[in-house]
C-alpha positions in Angstrom: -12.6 13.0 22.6 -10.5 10.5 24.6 -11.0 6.7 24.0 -9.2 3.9 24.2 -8.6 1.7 20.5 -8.6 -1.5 22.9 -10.5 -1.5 26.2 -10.6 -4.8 26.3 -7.2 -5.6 27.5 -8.0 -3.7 30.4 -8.7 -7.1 31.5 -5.1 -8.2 32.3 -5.2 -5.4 35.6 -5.8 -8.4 38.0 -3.6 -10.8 36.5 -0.5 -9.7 38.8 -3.0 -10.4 42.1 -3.9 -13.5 40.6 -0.7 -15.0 39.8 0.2 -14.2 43.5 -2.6 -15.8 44.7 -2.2 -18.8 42.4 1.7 -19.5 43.4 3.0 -21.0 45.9 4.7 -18.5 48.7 8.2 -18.4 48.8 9.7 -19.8 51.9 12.9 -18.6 53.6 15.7 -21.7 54.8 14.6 -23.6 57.5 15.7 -26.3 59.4 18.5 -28.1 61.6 21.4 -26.2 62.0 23.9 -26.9 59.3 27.3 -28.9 60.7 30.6 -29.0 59.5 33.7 -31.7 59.5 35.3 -29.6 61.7 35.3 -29.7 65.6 33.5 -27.4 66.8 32.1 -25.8 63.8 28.4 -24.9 62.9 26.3 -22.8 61.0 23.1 -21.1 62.5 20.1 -21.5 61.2 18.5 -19.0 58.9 15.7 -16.7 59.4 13.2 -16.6 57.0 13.5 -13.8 54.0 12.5 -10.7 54.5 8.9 -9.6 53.6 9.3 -7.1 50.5 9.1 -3.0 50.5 5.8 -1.6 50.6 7.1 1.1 48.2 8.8 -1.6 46.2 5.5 -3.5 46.0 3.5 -0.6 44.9 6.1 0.7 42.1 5.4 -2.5 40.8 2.0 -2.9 40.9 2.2 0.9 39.3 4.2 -0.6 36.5 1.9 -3.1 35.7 -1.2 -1.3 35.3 0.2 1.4 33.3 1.8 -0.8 31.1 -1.7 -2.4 30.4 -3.3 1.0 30.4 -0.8 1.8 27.2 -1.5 -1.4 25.6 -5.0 -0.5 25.6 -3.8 2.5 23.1 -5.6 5.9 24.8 -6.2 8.1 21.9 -7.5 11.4 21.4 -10.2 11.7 18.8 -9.9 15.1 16.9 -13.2 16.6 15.5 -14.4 15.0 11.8 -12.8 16.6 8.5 -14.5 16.1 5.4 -11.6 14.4 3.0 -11.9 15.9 -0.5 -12.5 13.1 -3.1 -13.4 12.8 -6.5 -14.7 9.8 -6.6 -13.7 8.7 -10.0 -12.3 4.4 -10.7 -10.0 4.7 -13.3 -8.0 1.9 -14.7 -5.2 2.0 -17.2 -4.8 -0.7 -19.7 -1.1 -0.8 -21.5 -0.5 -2.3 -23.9 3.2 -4.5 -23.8 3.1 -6.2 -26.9 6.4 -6.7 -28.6 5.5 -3.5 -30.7 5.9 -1.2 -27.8 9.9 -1.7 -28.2 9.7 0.1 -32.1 11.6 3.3 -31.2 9.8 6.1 -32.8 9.2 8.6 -29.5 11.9 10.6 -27.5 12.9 11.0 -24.4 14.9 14.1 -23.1 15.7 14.6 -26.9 16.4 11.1 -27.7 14.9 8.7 -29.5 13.2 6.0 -27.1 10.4 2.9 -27.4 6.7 3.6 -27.3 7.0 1.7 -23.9 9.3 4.3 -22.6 7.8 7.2 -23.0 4.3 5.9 -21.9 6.1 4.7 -18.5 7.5 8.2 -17.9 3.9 10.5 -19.1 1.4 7.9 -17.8 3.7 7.4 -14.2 3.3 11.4 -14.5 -0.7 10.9 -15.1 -1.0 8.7 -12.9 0.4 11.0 -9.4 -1.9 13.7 -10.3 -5.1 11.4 -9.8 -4.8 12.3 -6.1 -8.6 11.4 -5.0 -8.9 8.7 -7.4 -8.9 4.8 -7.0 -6.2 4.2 -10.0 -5.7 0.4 -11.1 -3.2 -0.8 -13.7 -3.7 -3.3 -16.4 -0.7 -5.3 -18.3 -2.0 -6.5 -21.7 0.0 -8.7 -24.3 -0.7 -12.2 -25.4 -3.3 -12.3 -22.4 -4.4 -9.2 -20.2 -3.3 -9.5 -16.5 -4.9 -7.0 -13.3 -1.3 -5.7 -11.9 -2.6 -3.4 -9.7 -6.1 -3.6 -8.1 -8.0 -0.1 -8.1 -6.6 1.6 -4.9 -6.1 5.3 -3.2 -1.9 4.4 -3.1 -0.8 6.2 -6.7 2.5 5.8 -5.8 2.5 1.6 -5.7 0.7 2.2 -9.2 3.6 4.6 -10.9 6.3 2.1 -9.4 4.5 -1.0 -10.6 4.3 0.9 -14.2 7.6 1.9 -14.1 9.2 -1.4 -12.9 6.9 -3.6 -15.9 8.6 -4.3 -19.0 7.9 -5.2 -22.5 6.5 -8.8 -23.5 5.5 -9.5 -19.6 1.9 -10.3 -20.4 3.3 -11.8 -23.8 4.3 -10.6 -27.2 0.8 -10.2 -29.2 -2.4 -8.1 -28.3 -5.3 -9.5 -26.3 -7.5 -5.8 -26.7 -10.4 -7.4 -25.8 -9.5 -9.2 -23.5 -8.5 -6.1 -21.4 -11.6 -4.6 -21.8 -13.1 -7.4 -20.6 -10.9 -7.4 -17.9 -11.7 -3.7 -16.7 -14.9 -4.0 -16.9 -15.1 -7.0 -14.4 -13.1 -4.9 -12.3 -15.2 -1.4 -12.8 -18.4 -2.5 -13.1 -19.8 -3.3 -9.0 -18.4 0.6 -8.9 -20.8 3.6 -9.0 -22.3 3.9 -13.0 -20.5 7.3 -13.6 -17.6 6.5 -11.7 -16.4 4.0 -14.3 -13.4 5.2 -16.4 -10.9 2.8 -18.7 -7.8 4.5 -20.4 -6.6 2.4 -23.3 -3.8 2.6 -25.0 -1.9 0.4 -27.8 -0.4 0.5 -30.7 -1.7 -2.5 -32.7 -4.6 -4.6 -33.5 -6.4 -7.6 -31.5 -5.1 -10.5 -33.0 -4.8 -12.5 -29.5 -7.6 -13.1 -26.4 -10.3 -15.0 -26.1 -12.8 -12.0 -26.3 -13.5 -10.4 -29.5 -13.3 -6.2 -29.7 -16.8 -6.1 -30.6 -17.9 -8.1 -28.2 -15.9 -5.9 -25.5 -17.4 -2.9 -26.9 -20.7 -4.2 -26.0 -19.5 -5.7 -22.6 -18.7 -2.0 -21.9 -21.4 0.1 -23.2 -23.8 -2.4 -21.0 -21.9 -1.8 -18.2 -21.3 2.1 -18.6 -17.7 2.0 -18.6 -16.4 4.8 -20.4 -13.4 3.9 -22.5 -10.7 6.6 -23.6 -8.1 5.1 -26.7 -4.8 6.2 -27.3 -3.4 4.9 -30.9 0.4 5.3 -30.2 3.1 5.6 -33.1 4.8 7.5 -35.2 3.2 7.6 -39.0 6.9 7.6 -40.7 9.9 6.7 -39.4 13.5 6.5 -41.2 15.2 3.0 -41.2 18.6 2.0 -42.5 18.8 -1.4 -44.6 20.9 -3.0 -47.1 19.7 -0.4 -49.4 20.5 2.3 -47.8 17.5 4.6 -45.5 14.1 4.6 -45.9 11.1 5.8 -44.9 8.6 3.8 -43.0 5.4 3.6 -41.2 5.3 2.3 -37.7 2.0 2.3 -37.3 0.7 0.6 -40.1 -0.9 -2.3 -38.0 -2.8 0.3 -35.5 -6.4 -0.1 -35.9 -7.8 3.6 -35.7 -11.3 2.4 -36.7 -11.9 0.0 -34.3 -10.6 2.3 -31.5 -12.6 5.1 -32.3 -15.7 2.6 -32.6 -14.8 1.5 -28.8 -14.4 5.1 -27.5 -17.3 6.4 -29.2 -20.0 3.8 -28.2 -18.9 3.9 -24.4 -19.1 7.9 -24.4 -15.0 8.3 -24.8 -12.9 9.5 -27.0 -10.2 8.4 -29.4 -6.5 9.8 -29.2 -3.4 10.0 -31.6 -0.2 9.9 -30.0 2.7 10.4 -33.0 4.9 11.7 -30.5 5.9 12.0 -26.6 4.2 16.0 -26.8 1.1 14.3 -27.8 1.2 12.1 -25.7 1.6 14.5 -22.5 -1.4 16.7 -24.4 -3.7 13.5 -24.6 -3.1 12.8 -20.9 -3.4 16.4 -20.0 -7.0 16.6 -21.9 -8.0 13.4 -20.1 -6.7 14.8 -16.7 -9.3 17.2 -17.2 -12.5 15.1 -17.2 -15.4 16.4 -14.8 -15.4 14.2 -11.7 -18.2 12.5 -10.7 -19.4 13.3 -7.2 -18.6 10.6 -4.5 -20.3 10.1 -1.5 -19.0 12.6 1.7 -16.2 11.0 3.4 -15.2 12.0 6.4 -12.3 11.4 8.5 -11.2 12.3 12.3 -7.5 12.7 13.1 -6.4 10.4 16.1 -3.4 11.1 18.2 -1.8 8.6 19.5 -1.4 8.9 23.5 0.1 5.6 24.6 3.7 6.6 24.8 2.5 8.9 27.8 1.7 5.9 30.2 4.7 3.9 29.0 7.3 6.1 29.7 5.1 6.3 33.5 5.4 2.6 33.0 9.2 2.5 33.1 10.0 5.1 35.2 7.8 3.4 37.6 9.3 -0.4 36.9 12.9 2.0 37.8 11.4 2.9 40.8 10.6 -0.6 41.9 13.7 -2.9 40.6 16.2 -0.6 39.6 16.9 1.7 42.8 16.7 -1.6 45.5 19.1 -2.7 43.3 21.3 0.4 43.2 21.2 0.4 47.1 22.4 -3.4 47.6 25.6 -3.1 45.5 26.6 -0.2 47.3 26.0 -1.9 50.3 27.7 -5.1 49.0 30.7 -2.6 47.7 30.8 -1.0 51.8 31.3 -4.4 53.4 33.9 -5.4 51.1 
């Protein structure tokens, strides 16, 4: 179907006609006959300039209205396609907390921080959602919305990617990023609502206690999915020579598998980048929740058609009269 995106500046036809109605006429020289100091010596007088081409005059006025008929955008209108969605609102809380800088995952075979290795799987995560809104939260000493739920995965993966450790501060707010997603999730459809949560540490930062999140949740049907990441031993060197340690000793287990259980979630133990890609893998695989039936009809844009017209026609007008009067000039020289 053919339409035009703006009809309304269909209104600028007339201005051309308008503007010559509006302005004063041009006038030709007129007069007494020019004389100069020298006996005998005189210009006639001038004639009055000559009226313009019809042709020229109508390439013009050809110009014109095509140039406003491509402004108006003609489009043609392609019939509906039904866009396949999921449906599903899923925001990602990460934890940057100074802890996330302990290097106890690997990378390519090398040993990396937690915060590495959960830029590179959850980036990966986060480009399969295609159909999903996808929003990122940043949560440290305070919990910070980075990227508001949207369709473009790619501005989330960059923004994940490009974040670094201690930006939202060095301690853990947990609760406070609930809180946070749930403001965010919860004018969303009821089984639409999905938080992924992942830290490595214990709440000891925020204004909003876990429990008190947990509730704030389960009210609000936002179902939470925990990730506990660490290593459980991990060999140091010291004074002493090398020991064995455990990385993980601060991560409260009990208190995320007490979030994930009362919003209908799950909790998740990440000891290494493998578990980690399984635990986003498993999560991946969530039934969607139908969406309401969007549909969507493909436009093509025509107005490049009438502005080429546009120009050839503006050629037509202004460019060959001028072609003609320099070879004229160049044959009386």
């Amino acid at each position: 179907m053919f339409e035009l995106a703006w009809p309304w500046l269909l209104a600028l036809l007339p201005l051309p006609i308008i503007a010559a109605w509006l302005l004063p006429r041009a006038r030709g020289w007129s007069g007494a006959t020019l004389h100069l100091p020298h006996l005998g010596l005189a210009l006639p007088q001038q004639r009055d300039v000559s009226p313009v081409p019809f042709a020229r005059r109508a390439f013009a006025l050809l110009a014109w209205a095509l140039l406003v008929f491509a402004l108006a955008r003609p489009q043609w209108l392609g019939p509906a396609e039904d866009v396949a969605r999921s449906g599903r609102d899923l925001l990602l809380a990460i934890d940057t907390s100074g802890s996330m800088s302990i290097e106890d995952m690997q990378l390519g075979g090398n040993p990396a921080p937690r915060f590495a290795a959960i830029q590179a799987i959850a980036s990966d995560f986060v480009h399969r959602r295609q159909g999903d809104r996808v929003g990122l939260i940043l949560f440290g000493t305070r919990a910070y919305l980075l990227v508001p739920l949207t369709f473009d995965l790619k501005t989330v993966g960059q923004q994940l990617i490009e974040s670094t450790i201690g930006l939202a501060g060095r301690e853990t707010a947990i609760g406070d990023a609930v809180g946070l997603a749930v403001k965010r999730l919860r004018d969303r459809p009821q089984d639409q609502r999905v938080l992924v949560l992942l830290t490595d540490g214990v709440n000891n930062s925020g204004e909003l206690t876990p429990q008190k999140a947990i509730e704030l949740a389960a009210a609000n049907h936002v179902r939470i999915y925990t990730i506990g990441i660490g290593a459980d031993s991990m060999r140091v060197d010291s004074l002493f020579g090398s020991r064995l340690v455990n990385p993980s000793e601060d991560l409260d287990e009990a208190m995320l598998t007490k979030m994930a259980q009362a919003t209908g979630g799950r909790y998740f133990r990440a000891r290494n980048s493998e578990e980690l890609a399984d635990i986003y893998r498993e999560i991946d695989k969530l039934e969607p929740a139908a969406d309401a039936k969007q549909t969507l009809r493909p436009v093509d844009e025509l107005y490049w058609m009438p502005l080429a017209a546009s120009l050839l026609a503006a050629a037509c007008a202004f460019g060959v009269p001028l072609v003609r009067t320099s070879f004229r000039r160049g044959a009386i020289a």
